[in-house]
N, C-alpha and C positions, 0 to 999 in steps of 0.2 A: 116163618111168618111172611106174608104178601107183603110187598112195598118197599118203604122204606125203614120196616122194623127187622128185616131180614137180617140174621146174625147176632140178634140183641136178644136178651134177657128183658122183657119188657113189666113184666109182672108188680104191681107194685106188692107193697109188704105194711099197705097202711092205708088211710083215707086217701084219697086224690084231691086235688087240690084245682078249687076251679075259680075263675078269674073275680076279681072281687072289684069292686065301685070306688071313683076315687076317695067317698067319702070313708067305706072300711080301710082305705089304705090308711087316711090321715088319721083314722081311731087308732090301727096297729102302732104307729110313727109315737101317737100319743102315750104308746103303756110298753115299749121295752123294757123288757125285764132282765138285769143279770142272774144270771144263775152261777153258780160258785162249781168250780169246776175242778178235778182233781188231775192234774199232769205230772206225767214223768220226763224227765230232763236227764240230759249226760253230760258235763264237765266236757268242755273242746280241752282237754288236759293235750291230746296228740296230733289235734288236727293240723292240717298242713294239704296243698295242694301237690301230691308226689304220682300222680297219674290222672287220666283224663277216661272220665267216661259220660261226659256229658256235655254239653256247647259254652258251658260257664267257663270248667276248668281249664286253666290254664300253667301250666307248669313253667312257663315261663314267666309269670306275675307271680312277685314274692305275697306271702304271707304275714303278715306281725304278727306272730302269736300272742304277744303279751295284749295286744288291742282287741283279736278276737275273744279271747277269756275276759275283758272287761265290757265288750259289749254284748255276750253273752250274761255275765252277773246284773247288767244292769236290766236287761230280758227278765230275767227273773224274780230280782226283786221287782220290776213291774206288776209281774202276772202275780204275786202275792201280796203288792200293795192292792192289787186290785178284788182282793178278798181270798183268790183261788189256794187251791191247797197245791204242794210242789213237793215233789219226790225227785231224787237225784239217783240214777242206775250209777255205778263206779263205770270210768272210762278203762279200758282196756289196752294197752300200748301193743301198735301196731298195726290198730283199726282207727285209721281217721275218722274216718265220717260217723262214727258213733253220737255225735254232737248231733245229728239229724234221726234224734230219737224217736219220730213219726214214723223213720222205715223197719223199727223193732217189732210190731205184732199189729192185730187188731184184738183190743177186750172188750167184749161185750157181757150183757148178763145170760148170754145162750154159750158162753165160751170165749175163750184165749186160745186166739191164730195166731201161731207164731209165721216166720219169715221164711224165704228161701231166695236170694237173692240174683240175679240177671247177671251178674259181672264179678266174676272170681275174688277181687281187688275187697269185698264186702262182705264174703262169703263166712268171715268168721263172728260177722256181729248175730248173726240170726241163735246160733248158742249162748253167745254170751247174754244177750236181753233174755233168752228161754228160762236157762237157767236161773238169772238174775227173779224173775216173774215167779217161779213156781217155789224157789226160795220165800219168797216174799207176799204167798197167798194167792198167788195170778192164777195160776196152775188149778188143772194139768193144762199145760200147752200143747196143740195139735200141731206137730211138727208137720208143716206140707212136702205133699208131693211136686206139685205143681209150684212155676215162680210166681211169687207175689211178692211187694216191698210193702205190706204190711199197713198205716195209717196214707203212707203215700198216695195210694193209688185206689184207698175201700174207704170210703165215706160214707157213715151212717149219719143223715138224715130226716127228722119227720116220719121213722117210719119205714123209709128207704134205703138201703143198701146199694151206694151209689159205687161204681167199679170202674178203673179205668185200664186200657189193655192199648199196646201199639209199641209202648218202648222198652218197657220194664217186666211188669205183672202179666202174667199171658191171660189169653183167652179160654185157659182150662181150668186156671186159676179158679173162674168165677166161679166154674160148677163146681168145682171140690169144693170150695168155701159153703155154695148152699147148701152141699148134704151135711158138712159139719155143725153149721151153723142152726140146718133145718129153716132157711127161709129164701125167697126170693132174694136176686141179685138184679142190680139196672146197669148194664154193659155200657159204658162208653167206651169210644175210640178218640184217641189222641193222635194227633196224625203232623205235628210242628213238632220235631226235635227239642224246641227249649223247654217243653213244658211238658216232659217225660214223665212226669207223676202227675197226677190228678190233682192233689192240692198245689202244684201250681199256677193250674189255669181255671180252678174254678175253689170260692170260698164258702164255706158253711157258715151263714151269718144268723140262722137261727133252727135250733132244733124242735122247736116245741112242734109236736106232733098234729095238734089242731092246724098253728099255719107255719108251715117248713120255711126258711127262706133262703135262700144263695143267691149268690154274683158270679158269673161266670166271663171268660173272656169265648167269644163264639169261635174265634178262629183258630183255637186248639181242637175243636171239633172234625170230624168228620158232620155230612149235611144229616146223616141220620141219627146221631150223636145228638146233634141239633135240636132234630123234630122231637127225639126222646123230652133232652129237658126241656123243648116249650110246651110239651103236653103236661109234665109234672108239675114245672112251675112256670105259670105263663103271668105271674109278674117278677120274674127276677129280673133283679138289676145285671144287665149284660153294662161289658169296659170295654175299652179300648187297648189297642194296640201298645200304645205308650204304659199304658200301667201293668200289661202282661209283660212286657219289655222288661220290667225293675222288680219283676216276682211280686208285683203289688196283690195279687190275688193269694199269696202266700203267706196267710192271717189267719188270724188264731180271734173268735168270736164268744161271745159268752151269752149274746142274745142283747146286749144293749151296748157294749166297751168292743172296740175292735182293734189287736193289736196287729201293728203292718208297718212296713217301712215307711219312714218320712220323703222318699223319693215318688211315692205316690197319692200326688198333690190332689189330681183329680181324682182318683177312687175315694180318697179322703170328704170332697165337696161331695161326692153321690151319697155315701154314707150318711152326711150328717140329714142330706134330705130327706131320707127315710128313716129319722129317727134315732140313726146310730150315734154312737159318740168314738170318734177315729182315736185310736192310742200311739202315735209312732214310737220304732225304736228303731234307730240304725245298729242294724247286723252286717254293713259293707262289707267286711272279712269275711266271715262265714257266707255273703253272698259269691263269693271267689270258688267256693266250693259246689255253688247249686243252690244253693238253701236258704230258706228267710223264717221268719219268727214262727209257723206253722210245723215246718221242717220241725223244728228242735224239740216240738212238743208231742208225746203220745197223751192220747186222753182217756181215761180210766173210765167205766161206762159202765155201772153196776149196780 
């Protein structure tokens, strides 16, 4: 494609979404809806910080484990005071990062993508979720060829199939994914190190298909990454630096409750202006490893 789409996947996979009056904003603001949501979660039973594949970890910063598995529980009974249904995959000993249940697959109603992971250190969760999944109805899972980490980095959308490629999930990914899936894919590039999956620098804060809505932080983009989402949604709420900084865009949405870290004061005030209602929970531990409230959850989509 000419320009600035060159490289991209541009295709949407649903109505397009065009600029709206500030008086339909304040109608949207006025009718949030939750929608009750079904996730899968994994027990931080082994987590610990014992190698670095990311700008977070650090192996020289200890871990409490007994603090991370309590700030975890309290995650959870969150997201199920808050109506949602919660499934727990068994944790595996020997695979840390299984607590970041998001990089397990993506399921949709066209199919269950399973994982294939960037960094050897992870290389064993992509089975153990497979498995876990097709035991348990997911199935059949399409084992990829290509890397992808799964919720991390593939965000369905409104309609859209939003993909992120640069540190993790390749650029081949996308196309394997559309022929399994049978639908368009919207390619962004990630291009800042800290924000190596896609749900860390950009949040799905509403899926309804009539009006999509996300928060993105701009400067995990690349400029054409950019131009993509301001054509798809040219009223998302863009953040700042400071709230990318503390995984603030790494929340977990249901269409009106937004759960996120309490270290991001200001995405918390944009939120409420548009209607939202902010949920904090500190996950600090589990931030040591990469991951915030988003990370921990896959979402069942059927």
């Amino acid at each position: 494609m000419a320009g600035g789409w060159a490289g991209l996947s541009r295709a949407p996979a649903g109505p397009s979404v065009g600029a709206v009056t500030t008086t339909e904003l304040g109608d949207r603001r006025a009718r949030r809806t939750a929608r009750p949501l079904h996730l899968l979660v994994c027990r931080p039973e082994h987590f610990t910080v014992s190698y670095e594949i990311n700008p977070w970890m650090d192996r020289a910063q200890p871990v409490d484990a007994a603090l991370a598995l309590a700030q975890w529980e309290t995650l959870v009974a969150t997201l199920r005071r808050l109506g949602h249904t919660v499934d727990v995959v068994p944790a595996t000993p020997g695979l840390p990062d299984m607590v970041y249940a998001a990089n397990g697959a993506l399921i949709t109603p066209g199919g269950t993508v399973g994982v294939r992971f960037a960094h050897p250190e992870r290389a064993g969760e992509a089975e153990a979720f497979a498995t876990w999944l097709e035991a348990n109805g997911y199935g059949p899972v399409h084992r990829p060829v290509e890397t992808n980490e799964g919720e991390g980095d593939l965000l369905p959308v409104g309609g859209h199939l939003l993909a992120g490629h640069g540190f993790r999930t390749t650029r081949a990914a996308h196309d394997e994914l559309s022929r399994v899936l049978g639908r368009p894919v919207t390619s962004l590039r990630l291009v800042d190190p800290r924000f190596y999956h896609l749900d860390t620098a950009l949040t799905v804060l509403d899926d309804d298909p009539a009006h999509p809505d996300v928060a993105y932080f701009p400067g995990a983009f690349d400029a054409a990454s950019r131009a993509v989402l301001a054509e798809l949604f040219p009223d998302a709420l863009t953040t700042d630096e400071g709230t990318a900084a503390v995984l603030g865009m790494n929340a977990v949405s249901d269409g009106h409750r937004v759960v996120l870290s309490p270290r991001a004061v200001r995405y918390a005030e944009q939120l409420r202006g548009r209607g939202y209602e902010p949920v904090p929970v500190d996950l600090s531990e589990l931030l040591k490893g990469g991951g915030g409230p988003k990370c921990c959850v896959l979402v069942v989509r059927a």
